[in-house]
PyMOL CGO cylinders between C-alpha atoms (Angstrom):
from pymol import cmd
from pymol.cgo import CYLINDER

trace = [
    CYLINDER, -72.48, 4.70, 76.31, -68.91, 5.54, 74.93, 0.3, 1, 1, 1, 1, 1, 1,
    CYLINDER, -68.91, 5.54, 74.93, -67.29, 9.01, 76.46, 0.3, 1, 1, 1, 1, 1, 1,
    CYLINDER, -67.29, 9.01, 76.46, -65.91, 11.05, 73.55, 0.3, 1, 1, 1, 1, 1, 1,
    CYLINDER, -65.91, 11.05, 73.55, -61.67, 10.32, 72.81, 0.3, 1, 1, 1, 1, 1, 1,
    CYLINDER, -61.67, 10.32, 72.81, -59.66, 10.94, 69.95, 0.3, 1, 1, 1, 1, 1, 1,
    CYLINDER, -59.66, 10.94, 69.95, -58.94, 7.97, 67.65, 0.3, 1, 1, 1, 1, 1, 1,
    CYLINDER, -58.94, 7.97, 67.65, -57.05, 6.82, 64.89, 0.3, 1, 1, 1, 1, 1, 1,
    CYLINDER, -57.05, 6.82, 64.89, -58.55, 4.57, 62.64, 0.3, 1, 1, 1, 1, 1, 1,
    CYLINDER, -58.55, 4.57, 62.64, -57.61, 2.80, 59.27, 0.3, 1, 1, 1, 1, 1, 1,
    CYLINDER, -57.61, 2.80, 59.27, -60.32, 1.24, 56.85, 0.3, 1, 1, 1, 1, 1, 1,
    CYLINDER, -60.32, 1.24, 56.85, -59.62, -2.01, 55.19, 0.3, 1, 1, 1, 1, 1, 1,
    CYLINDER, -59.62, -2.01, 55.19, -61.76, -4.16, 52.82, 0.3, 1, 1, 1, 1, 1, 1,
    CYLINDER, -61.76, -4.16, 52.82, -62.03, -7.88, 52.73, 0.3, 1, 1, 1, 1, 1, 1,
    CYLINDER, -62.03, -7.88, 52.73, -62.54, -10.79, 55.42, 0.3, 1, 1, 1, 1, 1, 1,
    CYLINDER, -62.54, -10.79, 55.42, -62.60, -10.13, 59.06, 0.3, 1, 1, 1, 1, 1, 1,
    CYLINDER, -62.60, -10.13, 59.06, -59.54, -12.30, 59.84, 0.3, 1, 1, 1, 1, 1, 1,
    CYLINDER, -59.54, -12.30, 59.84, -57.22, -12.38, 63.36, 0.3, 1, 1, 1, 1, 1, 1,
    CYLINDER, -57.22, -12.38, 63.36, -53.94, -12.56, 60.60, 0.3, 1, 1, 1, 1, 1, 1,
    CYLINDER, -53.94, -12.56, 60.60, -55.77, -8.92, 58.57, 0.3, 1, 1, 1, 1, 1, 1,
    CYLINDER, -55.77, -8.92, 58.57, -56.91, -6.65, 61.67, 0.3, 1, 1, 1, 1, 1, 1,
    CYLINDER, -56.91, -6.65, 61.67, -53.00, -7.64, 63.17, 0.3, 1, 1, 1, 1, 1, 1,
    CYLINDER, -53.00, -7.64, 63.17, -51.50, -6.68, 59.96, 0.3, 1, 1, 1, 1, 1, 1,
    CYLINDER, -51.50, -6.68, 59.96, -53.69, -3.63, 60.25, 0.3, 1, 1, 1, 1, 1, 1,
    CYLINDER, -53.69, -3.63, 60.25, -53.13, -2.80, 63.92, 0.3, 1, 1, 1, 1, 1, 1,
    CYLINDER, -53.13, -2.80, 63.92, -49.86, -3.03, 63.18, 0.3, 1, 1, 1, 1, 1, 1,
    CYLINDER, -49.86, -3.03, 63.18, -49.76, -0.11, 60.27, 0.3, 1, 1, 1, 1, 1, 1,
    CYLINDER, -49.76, -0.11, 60.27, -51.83, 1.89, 62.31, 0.3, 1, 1, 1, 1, 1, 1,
    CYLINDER, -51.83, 1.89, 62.31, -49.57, 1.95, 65.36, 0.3, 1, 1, 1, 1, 1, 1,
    CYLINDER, -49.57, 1.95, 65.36, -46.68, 2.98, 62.39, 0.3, 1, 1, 1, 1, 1, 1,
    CYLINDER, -46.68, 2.98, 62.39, -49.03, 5.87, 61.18, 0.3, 1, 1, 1, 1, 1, 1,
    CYLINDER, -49.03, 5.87, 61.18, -49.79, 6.81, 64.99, 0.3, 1, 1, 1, 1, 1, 1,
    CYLINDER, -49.79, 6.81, 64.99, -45.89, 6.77, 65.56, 0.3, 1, 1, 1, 1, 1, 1,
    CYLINDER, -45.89, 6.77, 65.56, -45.36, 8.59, 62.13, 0.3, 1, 1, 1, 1, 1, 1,
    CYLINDER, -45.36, 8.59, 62.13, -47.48, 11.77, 63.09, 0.3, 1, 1, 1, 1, 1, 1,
    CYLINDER, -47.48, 11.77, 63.09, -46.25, 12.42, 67.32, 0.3, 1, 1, 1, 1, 1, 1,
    CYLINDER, -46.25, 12.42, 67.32, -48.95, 10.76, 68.61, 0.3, 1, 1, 1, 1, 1, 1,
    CYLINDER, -48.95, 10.76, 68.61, -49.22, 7.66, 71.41, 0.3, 1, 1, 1, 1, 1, 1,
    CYLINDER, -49.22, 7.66, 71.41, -51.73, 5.32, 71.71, 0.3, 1, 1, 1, 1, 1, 1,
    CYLINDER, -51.73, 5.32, 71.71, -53.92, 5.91, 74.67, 0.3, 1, 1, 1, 1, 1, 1,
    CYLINDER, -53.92, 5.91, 74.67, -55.54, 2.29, 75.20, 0.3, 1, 1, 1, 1, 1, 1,
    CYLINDER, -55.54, 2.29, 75.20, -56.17, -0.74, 73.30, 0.3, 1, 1, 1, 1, 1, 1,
    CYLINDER, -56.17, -0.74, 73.30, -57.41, -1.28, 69.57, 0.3, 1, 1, 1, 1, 1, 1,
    CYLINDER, -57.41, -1.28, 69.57, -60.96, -2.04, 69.07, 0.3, 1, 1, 1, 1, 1, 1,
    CYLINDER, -60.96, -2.04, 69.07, -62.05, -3.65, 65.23, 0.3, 1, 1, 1, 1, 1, 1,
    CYLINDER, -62.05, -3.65, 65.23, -65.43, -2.86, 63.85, 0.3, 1, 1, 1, 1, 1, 1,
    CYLINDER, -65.43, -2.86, 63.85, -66.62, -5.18, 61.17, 0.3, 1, 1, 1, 1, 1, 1,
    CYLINDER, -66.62, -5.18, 61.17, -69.55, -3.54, 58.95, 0.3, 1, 1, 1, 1, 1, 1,
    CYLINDER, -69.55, -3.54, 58.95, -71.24, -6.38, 57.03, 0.3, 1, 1, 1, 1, 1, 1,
    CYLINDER, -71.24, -6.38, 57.03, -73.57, -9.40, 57.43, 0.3, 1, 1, 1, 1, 1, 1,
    CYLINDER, -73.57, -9.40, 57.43, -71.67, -12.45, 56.33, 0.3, 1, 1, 1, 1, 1, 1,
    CYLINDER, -71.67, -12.45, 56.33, -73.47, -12.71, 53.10, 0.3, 1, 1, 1, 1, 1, 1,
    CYLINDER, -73.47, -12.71, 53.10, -71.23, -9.62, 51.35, 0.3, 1, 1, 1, 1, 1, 1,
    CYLINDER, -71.23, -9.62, 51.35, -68.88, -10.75, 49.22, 0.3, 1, 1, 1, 1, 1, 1,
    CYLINDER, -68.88, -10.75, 49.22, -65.70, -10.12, 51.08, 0.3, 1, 1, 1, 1, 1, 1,
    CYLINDER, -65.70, -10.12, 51.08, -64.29, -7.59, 48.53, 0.3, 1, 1, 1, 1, 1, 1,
    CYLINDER, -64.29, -7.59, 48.53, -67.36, -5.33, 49.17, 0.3, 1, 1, 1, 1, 1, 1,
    CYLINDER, -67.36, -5.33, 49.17, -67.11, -6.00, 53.35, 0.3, 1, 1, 1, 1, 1, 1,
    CYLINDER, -67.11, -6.00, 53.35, -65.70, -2.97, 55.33, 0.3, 1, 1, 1, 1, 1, 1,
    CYLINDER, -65.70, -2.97, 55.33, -63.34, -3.06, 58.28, 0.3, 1, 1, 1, 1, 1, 1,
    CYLINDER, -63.34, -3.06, 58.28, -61.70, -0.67, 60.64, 0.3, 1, 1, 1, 1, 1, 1,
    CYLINDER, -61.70, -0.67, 60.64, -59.43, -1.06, 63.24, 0.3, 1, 1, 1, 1, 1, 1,
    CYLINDER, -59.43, -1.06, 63.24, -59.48, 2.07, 65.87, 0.3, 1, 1, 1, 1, 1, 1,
    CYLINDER, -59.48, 2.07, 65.87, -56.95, 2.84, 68.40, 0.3, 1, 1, 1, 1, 1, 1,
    CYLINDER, -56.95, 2.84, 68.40, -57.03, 5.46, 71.12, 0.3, 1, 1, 1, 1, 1, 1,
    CYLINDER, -57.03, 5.46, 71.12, -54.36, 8.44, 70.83, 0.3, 1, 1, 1, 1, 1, 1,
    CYLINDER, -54.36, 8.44, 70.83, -53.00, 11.37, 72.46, 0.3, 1, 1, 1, 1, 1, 1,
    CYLINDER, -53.00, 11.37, 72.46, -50.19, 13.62, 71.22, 0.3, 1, 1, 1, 1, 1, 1,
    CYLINDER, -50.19, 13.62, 71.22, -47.18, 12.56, 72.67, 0.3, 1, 1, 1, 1, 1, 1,
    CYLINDER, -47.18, 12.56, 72.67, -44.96, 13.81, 74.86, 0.3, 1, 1, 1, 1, 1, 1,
    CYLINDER, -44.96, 13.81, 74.86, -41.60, 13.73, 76.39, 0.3, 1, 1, 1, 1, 1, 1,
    CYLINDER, -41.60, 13.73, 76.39, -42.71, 11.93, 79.52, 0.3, 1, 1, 1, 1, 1, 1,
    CYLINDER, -42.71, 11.93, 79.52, -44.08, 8.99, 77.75, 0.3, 1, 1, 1, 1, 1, 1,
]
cmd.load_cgo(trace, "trace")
C-alpha cells in the first residue's frame, strides 16, 4: 500500500532504457523547477508493456514526488 502524495509525472514512448528514463528524469526535474515546485523524494519509472510491443507503441512514465516550494528549501 502507497499513502496518497502529489506527483509529477512525464509520459514517454519507446524502450525502457537507463540512457531514456535519465534523459526523462532530467526534463521532469526542469518542468518541476519551471512551475515553484521541489521534489519531495526520489523518481520512480513505471514501464506499461510486455516485451512483445513494438517499442513505438510501449508506454513509460517517470514520476517524481513534489511539494510547492518554499523559501526555506
Amino acid at each position: 500500500e502507497v499513502p496518497e502524495q502529489r506527483m509529477a509525472v512525464l509520459r514517454y514512448s519507446g524502450r525502457w532504457t537507463e540512457k531514456n528514463y535519465r534523459e526523462h528524469e532530467e526534463l521532469l526535474r526542469k518542468w518541476i523547477a519551471e512551475r515553484g515546485l521541489a521534489a519531495d523524494g526520489p523518481p520512480v519509472y513505471a514501464r506499461y508493456n510486455a516485451p512483445f510491443v513494438p517499442w513505438p507503441m510501449r508506454r513509460n512514465e517517470v514520476l517524481i514526488p513534489v511539494t510547492e516550494a518554499t523559501l526555506n528549501r
